[in-house]
C-alpha positions in Angstrom: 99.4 91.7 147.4 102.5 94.0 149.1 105.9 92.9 149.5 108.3 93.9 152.2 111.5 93.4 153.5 111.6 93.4 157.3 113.8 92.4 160.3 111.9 90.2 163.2 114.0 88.5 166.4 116.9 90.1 164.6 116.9 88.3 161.4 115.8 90.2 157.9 113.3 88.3 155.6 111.4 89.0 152.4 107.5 88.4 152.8 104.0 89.4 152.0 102.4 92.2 154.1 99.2 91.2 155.3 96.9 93.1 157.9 97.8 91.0 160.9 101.7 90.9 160.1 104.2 89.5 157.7 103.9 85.9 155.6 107.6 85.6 155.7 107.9 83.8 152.2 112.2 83.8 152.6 112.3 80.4 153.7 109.9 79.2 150.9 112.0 80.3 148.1 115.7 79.8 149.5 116.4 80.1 145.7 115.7 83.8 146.1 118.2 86.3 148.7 116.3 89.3 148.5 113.4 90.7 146.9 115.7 92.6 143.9 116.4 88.3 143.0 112.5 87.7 143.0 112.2 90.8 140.5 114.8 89.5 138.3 113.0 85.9 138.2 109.7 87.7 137.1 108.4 85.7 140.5 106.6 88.0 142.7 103.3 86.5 141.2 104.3 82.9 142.6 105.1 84.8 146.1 101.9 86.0 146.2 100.5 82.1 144.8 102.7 81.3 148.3 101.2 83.3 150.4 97.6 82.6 149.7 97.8 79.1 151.8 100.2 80.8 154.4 99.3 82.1 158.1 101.1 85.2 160.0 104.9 84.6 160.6 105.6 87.9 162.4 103.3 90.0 164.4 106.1 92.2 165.8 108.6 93.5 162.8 110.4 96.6 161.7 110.6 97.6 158.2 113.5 97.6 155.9 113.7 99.5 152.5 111.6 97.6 150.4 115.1 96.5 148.1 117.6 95.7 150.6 120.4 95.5 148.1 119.6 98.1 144.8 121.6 98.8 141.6 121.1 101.8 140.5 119.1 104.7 142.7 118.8 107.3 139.9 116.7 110.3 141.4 114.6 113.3 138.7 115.5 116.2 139.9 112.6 119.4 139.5 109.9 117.6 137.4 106.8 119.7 137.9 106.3 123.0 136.4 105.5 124.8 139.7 108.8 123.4 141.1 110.6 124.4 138.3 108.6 127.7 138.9 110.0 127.7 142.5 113.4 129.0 141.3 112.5 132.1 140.3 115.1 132.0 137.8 112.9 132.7 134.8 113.9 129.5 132.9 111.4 127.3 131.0 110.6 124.1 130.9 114.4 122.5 130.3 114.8 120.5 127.3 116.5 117.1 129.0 115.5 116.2 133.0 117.7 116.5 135.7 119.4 113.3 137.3 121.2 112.8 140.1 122.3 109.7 142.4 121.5 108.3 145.5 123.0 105.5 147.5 121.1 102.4 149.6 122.7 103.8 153.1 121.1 107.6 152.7 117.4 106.1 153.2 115.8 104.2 156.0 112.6 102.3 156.0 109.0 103.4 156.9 108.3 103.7 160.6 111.8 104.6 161.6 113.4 107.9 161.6 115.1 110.4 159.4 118.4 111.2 161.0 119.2 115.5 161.1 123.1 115.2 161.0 124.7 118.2 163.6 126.8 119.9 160.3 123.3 121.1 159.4 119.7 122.0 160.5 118.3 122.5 157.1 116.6 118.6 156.3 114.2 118.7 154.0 111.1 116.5 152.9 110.2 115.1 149.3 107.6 113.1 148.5 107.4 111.3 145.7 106.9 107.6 143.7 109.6 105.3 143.0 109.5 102.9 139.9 111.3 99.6 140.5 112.9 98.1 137.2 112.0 94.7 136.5 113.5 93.8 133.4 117.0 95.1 131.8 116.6 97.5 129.0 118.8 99.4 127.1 117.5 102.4 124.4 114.0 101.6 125.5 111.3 103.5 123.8 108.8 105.3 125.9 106.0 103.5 124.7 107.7 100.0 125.4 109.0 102.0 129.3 106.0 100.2 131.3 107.1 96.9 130.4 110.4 97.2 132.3 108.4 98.1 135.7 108.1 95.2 138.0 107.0 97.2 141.2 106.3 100.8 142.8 106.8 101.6 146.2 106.9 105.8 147.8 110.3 107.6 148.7 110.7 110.5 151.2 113.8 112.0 149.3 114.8 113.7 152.0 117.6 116.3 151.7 120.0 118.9 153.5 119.2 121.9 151.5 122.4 123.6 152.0 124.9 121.2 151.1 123.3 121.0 147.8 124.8 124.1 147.4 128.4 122.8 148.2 129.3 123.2 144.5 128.3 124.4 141.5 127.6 121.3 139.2 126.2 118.7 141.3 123.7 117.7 144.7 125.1 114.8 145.3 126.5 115.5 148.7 123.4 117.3 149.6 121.4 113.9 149.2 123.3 111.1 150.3 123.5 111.1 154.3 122.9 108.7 156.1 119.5 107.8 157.0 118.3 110.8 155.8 115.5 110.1 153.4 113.1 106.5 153.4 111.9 104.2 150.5 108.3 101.9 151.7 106.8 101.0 153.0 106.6 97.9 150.5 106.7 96.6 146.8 103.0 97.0 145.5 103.4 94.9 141.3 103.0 97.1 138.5 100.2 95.8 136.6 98.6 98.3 135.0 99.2 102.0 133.7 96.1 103.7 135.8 98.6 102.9 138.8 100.8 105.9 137.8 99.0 108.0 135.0 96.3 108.6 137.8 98.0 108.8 140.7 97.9 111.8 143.1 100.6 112.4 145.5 100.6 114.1 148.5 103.1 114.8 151.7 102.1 115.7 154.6 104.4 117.2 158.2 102.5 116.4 161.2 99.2 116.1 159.3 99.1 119.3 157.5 99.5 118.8 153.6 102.4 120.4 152.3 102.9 118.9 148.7 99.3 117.7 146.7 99.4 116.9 142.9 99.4 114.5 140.3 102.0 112.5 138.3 99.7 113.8 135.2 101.5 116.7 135.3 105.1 116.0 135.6 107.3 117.9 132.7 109.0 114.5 132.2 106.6 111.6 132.1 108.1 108.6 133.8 107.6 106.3 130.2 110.6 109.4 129.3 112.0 109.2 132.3 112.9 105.2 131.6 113.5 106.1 128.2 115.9 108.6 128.7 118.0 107.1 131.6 118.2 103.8 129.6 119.6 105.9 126.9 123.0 106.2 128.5 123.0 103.2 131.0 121.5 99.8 131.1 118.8 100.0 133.6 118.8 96.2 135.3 116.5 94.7 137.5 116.2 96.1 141.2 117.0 99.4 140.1 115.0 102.3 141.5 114.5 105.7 139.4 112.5 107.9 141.8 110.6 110.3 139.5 110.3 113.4 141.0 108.7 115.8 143.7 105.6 118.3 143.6 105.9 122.4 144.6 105.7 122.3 148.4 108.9 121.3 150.0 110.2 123.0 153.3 112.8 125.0 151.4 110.1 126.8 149.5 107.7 128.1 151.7 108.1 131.3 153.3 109.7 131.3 155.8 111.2 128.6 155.1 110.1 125.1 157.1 113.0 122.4 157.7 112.3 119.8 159.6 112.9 118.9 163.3 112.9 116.2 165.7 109.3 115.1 166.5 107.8 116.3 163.2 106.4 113.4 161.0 106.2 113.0 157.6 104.0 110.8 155.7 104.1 110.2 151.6 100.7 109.1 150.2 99.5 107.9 147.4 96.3 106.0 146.8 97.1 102.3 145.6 100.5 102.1 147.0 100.0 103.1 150.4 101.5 106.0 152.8 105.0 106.2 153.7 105.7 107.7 157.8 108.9 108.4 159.1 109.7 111.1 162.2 112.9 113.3 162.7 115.6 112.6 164.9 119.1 114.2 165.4 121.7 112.5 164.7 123.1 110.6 168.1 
């Protein structure tokens, strides 16, 4: 069963993604505001119980980001060893992973568009996974890190390549505007490891694969990832850590590739789904 958050006649709802349209399951559970509430309660099971005996609310819909209302959007920063490799700067493998924030407004959800902002034509594509936290943690242990998972949905982290540059210590400005990566399409639950120690990721701009690997070989696991992060803060439920992008991105290539509007950039991964978006300018 998938989850999603979507907006029909105007009005946003939490349901169960079905073939024919959404099960909006909102009204069921007036308990529950959002999805990120349904995580906390450990309930998405007795959503999916719910929408068993349930028929199609909405045909027509638009996604939302799968978490409407997120704690923490903590973001790996250079976790494969050919990305890391990309910089040409003749550094190894770094002892502790790169972090970095994001904020809800910088993404969008799937089937609507990236937004290119005028102050630059350098937006870039990232495809990778995106662990939702279901239960709080603090110090957690990497072999205890897959009990804290409640779901996993696909980001498109995109970014404005040359305002990560904008200073010397941080990239925060270079990933945080507006509309200008996605998270979806939906929540699939986390229910067993083979979900991310096999999974192969790939990205693709208007159908031509540009990133293609495996979460296998990431230089920091995500059982570290949620190890390491809760080290420092308390990682709460509806929290997203998005864990990091293969070799490939638009930046890299040579010439370098940035996107425009009317590309289209999907984010697959087998078991969760495929995440499109296209490119607009900013209005």
């Amino acid at each position: 069963m998938k989850f999603a958050t979507y907006t029909a006649n105007g009005k946003t709802h939490f349901g169960a993604v079905t073939n024919d349209g959404m099960i909006a399951l909102d009204h069921q559970f007036p308990q529950w505001e959002t999805l990120k509430e349904v995580i906390a309660a450990g309930a998405l099971d007795q959503l999916a119980e719910a929408a068993d005996n349930m028929s199609v609310s909405h045909a027509e819909f638009e996604y939302e980001i799968p978490i409407s209302n997120p704690g923490k959007i903590i973001c790996v920063g250079v976790n494969f060893p050919d990305r890391n490799a990309e910089y040409k700067d003749g550094t190894e493998q770094p002892k502790h992973m790169s972090l970095f924030p994001r904020f809800p407004s910088s993404f969008t959800g799937h089937g609507r568009p990236l937004i290119r902002p005028p102050e630059s034509e350098k937006l870039d594509y990232e495809g990778e996974v995106a662990v939702v936290i279901g239960k709080q943690g603090r110090r957690i242990a990497a072999p205890d890190a897959y009990d804290h998972i409640a779901a996993l949905t696909l980001c498109n982290e995109g970014t404005i390549r040359d305002w990560v540059r904008h200073a010397k210590f941080n990239v925060t400005q270079g990933k945080n505007w507006d509309h200008s990566g996605s998270i979806g399409p939906w929540l699939v639950p986390f229910e067993d490891p083979s979900q991310l120690d096999d999974a192969r990721i790939i990205t693709r701009v208007n159908g031509e694969v540009r990133q293609d690997d495996t979460l296998s070989r990431m230089m920091f696991p995500i059982r570290e990832e949620i190890a390491y992060i809760s080290t420092f803060t308390t990682v709460e439920p509806g929290d997203i850590i998005i864990t990091g992008t293969p070799t490939g991105a638009g930046a890299r290539l040579d010439p370098p590739q940035f996107l425009k509007p009317g590309d289209v950039v999907e984010v697959e991964v087998e078991g969760i789904g495929t995440l499109r978006n296209s490119i607009e300018d900013e209005a």
